[in-house]
KOLRO-283241 format. One record per residue (C-alpha): y, z, x; residue in three letters. Coordinates in steps of 0.1 Angstrom, whole numbers, plus 5000, padded with zeros to 4 digits. Example, Ala and Ser with C-alpha at 12.3 -4.5 7.8 and 13.67 -1.06 7.14 Angstrom:
// KOLRO-283241
495550785123ALA
498950715137SER
// end
This chain:
// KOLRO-283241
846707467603UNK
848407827606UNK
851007677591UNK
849407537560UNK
847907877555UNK
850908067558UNK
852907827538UNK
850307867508UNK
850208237513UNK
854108217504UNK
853908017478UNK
851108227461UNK
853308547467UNK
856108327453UNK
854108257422UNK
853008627416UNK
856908707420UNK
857408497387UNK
854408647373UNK
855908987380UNK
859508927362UNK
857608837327UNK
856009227327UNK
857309467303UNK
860809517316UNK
860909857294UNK
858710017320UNK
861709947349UNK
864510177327UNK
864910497344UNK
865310707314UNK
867310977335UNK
869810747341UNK
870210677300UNK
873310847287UNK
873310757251UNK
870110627240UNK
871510487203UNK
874010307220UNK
872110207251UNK
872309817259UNK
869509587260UNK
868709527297UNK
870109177314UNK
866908987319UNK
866409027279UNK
870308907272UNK
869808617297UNK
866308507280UNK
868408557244UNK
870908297254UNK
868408067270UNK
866508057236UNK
869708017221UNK
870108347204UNK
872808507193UNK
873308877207UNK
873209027171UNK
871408717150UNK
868508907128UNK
865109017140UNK
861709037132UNK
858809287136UNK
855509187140UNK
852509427147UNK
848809287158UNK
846709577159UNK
843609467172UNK
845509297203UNK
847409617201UNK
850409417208UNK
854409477191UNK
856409157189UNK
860109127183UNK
861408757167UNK
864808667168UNK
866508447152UNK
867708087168UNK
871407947161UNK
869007687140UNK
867608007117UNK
864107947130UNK
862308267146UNK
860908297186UNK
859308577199UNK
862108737224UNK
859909027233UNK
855909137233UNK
855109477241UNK
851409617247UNK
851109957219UNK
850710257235UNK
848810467204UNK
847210357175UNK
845410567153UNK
842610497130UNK
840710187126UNK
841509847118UNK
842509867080UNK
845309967057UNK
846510277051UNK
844910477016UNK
846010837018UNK
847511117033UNK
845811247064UNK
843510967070UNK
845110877102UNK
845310547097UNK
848610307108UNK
850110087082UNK
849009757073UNK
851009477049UNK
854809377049UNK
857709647049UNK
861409597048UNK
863509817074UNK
867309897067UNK
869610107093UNK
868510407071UNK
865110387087UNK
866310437123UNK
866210807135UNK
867810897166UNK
866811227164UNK
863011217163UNK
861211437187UNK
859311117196UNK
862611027214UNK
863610747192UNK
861810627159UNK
861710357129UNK
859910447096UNK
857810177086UNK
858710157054UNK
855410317039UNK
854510337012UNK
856010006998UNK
856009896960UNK
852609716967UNK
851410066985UNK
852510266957UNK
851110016928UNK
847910056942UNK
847710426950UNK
848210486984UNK
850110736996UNK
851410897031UNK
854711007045UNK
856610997077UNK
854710697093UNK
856510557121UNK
857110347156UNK
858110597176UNK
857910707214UNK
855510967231UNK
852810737231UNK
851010987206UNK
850110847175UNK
848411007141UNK
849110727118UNK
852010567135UNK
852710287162UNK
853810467195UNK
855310317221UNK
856410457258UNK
859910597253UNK
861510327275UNK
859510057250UNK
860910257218UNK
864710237236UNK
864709887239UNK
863209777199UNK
865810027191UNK
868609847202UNK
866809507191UNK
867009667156UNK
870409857163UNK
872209527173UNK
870909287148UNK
872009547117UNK
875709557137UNK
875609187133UNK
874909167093UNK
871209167089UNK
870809437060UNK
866909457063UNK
864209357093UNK
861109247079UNK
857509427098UNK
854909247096UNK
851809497100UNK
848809267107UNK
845209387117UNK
845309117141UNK
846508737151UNK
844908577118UNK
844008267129UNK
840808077120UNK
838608227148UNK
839408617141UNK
839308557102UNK
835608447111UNK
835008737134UNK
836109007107UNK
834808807076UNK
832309107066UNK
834809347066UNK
835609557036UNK
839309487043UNK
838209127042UNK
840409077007UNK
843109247014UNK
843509047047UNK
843208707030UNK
845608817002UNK
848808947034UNK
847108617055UNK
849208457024UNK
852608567040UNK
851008487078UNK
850708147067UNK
854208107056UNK
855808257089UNK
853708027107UNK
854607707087UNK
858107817083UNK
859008047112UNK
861008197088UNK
859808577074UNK
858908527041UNK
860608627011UNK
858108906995UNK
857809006963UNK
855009236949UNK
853709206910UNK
850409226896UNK
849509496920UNK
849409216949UNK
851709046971UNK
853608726965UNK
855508516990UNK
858108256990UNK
857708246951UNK
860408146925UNK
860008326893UNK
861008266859UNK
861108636849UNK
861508996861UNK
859209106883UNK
857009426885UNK
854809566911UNK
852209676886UNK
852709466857UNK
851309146855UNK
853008836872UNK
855108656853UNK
855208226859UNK
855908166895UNK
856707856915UNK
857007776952UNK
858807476967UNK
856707126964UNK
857807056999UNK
856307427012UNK
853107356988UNK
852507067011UNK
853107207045UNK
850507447034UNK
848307267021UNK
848107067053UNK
848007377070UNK
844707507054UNK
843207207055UNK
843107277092UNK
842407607091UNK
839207507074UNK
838007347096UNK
838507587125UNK
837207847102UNK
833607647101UNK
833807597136UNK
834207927143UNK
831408047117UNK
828907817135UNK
830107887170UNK
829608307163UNK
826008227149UNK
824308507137UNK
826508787162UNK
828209027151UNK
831409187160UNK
831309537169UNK
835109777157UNK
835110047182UNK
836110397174UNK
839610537182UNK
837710757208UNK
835810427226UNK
839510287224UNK
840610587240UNK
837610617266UNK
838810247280UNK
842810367290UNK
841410687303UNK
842810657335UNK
846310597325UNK
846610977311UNK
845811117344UNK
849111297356UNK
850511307326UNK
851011597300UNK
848311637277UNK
850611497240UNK
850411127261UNK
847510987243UNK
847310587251UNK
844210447229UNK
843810077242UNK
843009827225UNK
840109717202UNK
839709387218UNK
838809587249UNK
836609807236UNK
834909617208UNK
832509337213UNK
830109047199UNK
826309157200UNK
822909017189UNK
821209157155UNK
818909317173UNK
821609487197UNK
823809587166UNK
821009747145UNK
819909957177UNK
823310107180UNK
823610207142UNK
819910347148UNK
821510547177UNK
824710627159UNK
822910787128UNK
820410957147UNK
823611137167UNK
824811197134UNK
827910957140UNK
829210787106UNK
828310367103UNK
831110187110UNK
832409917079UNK
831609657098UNK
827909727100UNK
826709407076UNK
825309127095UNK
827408817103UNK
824808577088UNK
825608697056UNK
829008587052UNK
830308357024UNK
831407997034UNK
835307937034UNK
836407857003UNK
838207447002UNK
841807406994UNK
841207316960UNK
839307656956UNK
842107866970UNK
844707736948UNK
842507846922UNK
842608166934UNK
846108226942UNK
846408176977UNK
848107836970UNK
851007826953UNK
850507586924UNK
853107316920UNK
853706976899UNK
855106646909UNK
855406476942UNK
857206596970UNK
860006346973UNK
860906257012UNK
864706377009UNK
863606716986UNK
866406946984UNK
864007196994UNK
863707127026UNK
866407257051UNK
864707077085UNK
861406967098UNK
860407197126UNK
856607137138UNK
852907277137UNK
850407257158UNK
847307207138UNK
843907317144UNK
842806977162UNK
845907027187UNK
847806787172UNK
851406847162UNK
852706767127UNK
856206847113UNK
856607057083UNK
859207117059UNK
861507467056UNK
862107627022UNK
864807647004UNK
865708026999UNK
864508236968UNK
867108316949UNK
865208646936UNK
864808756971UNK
864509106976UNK
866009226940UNK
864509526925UNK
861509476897UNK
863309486869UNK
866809356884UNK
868609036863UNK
868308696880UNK
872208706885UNK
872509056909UNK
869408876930UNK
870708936967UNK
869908656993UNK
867508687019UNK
868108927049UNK
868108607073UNK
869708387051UNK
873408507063UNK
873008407092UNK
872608017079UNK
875607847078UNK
874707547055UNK
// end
């Protein structure tokens, strides 16, 4: 019987050993021990996961940011030019609230889709190592908002940026620093308030950022399909993905006729269908609760521990999944009671759950805009389609879905001719 025990004992210790390898390998690199940090090497474990993923060393990345999960994750690009997540690293600071960035000096992080070239890496920041985001973009700047100098950058001190530990900054540096040295001319970020699946769209439905959420959940929706970043365009004052157009386009003029791949128009549609129906279930499931944002200071009050012996700049904030919670009517409405007698500001997501609007159908979205609209059938050998990875729908079952052709007015400038349109940063890689 000893035996048995200590057998199992080894086995469990075995099994935390393989739990252990998975952690954040950034927090292993002995910065001391760092010579050149712009030229420093990604570590082993990372190469050795590349090539068992079947990534090139320098194929082309992806940024994506989840700021409620607080969570940075790095895609990369397989020798089939579809996208896996190589990397996931927990954000040390984020400022703000959920929500995009308006103005100067509101201290809020970025929120939408940026494109990052080499010129946006700074090996000289005083934050160790940094990449500008990007803002403001031609949808930030259609629409007013304004701010300078927001970055991911090291410290783990934030006012309006992403910060990461320095060791976590030195390794997306060189994620970033390889893949420009192998072609990619511009890594997309993806600056999301949080995972936008069915459940957290219901959770945050009474928020005042609800539209602009649905509007970048447009973009989401593609990645997820596709697991390709989408091409983005801006006109109208909004966002536009995977769109063909028939004319120039402008970020604050009106949009001129667009079209989007039959085969794509499909895989969507499918897609929604299911989200629909997670979306209801979700609705009913949170019933009348409500979810409560925490401030950046109960963020902060949660990972208070993890500043103790450190200098005073290292500000970790944790994460608002942490610190937030569901609560009863009753239990909400006695905390804004308590919040306004302290003289504390209501929070934007003070309305009641039970108020919210019903998900609209597919039919109603495409009248909206967030369906592409499309004619014809989609013919079963559609040019369109480039191969049929899968999707797992809402239900759990898995369904393939087509790949979109490329854009051929990918990334030009607003008013640049159809013939100097450049191809998509993570279309070099594809050797059809």
């Amino acid at each position: 019987m000893r035996l048995k025990h200590i057998a199992f004992a080894l086995l469990v210790a075995t099994a935390l050993t393989g739990c252990n390898d998975t952690l954040d390998s950034a927090g292993n690199i002995d910065l001391s021990k760092v010579k050149n940090k712009v030229e420093q090497p990604l570590p082993s474990k990372i190469v050795a996961d590349m090539q068992a993923k079947n990534m090139p060393r320098n194929s082309p990345i992806m940024i994506r940011i989840l700021k409620e999960e607080g969570k940075l994750e790095v895609w990369k690009a397989k020798a089939d030019n579809r996208f896996d997540v190589i990397k996931s690293y927990d954000i040390c600071a984020w400022s703000g609230k959920l929500g995009p960035k308006i103005k100067e000096g509101d201290r809020q992080a970025p929120e939408g889709f940026y494109s990052l070239t080499p010129a946006h890496l700074n090996p000289n920041s005083k934050y160790y190592l940094a990449i500008n985001t990007g803002f403001p973009n031609r949808y930030d700047a259609a629409n007013g908002r304004n701010g300078t100098n927001l970055m991911i950058h090291g410290a783990c001190s934030s006012s309006g940026c992403y910060s990461m530990t320095d060791q976590q900054i030195l390794e997306i540096y060189a994620f970033a620093r390889d893949a420009f040295k192998g072609g990619q001319t511009s890594v997309q970020l993806q600056a999301l308030p949080f995972r936008m699946t069915a459940e957290n769209m219901a959770r945050h439905r009474e928020s005042e950022h609800s539209d602009f959420w649905k509007m970048i959940k447009v973009g989401y929706d593609n990645f997820e399909v596709t697991k390709r970043p989408p091409e983005v365009a801006v006109c109208g004052k909004k966002y536009a993905f995977n769109q063909v157009s028939k004319g120039p386009l402008s970020a604050a003029a009106a949009c001129p006729e667009m079209s989007t791949s039959p085969a794509l128009v499909s895989a969507l549609s499918t897609y929604n269908k299911s989200y629909d129906v997670a979306f209801e279930k979700a609705v009913d499931k949170l019933g009348t609760k409500v979810w409560y944002e925490p401030s950046e200071a109960e963020r902060k009050a949660v990972v208070a521990e993890k500043r103790k012996g450190r200098e005073l700049a290292y500000a970790p904030t944790g994460t608002s999944l942490e610190a937030g919670k569901l609560m009863s009517q009753s239990e909400f409405q006695a905390l804004m009671e308590k919040r306004m007698a302290a003289g504390q500001p209501k929070p934007a997501s003070a309305q009641l759950a039970s108020t919210a609007p019903q998900p609209a159908t597919v039919a109603e979205r495409m009248r909206q805009g967030r369906l592409p609209a499309t004619t014809g059938t989609v013919p079963s050998s559609s040019p369109a389609v480039a191969a049929t990875p899968t999707v797992q729908t809402a239900e759990g079952r898995t369904t393939a879905v087509p790949v979109p052709e490329q854009n051929p007015l990918a990334y030009t400038a607003p008013s640049a001719p159809v013939s100097e349109a450049k191809k998509p940063f993570w279309k070099f890689w594809d050797k059809q």
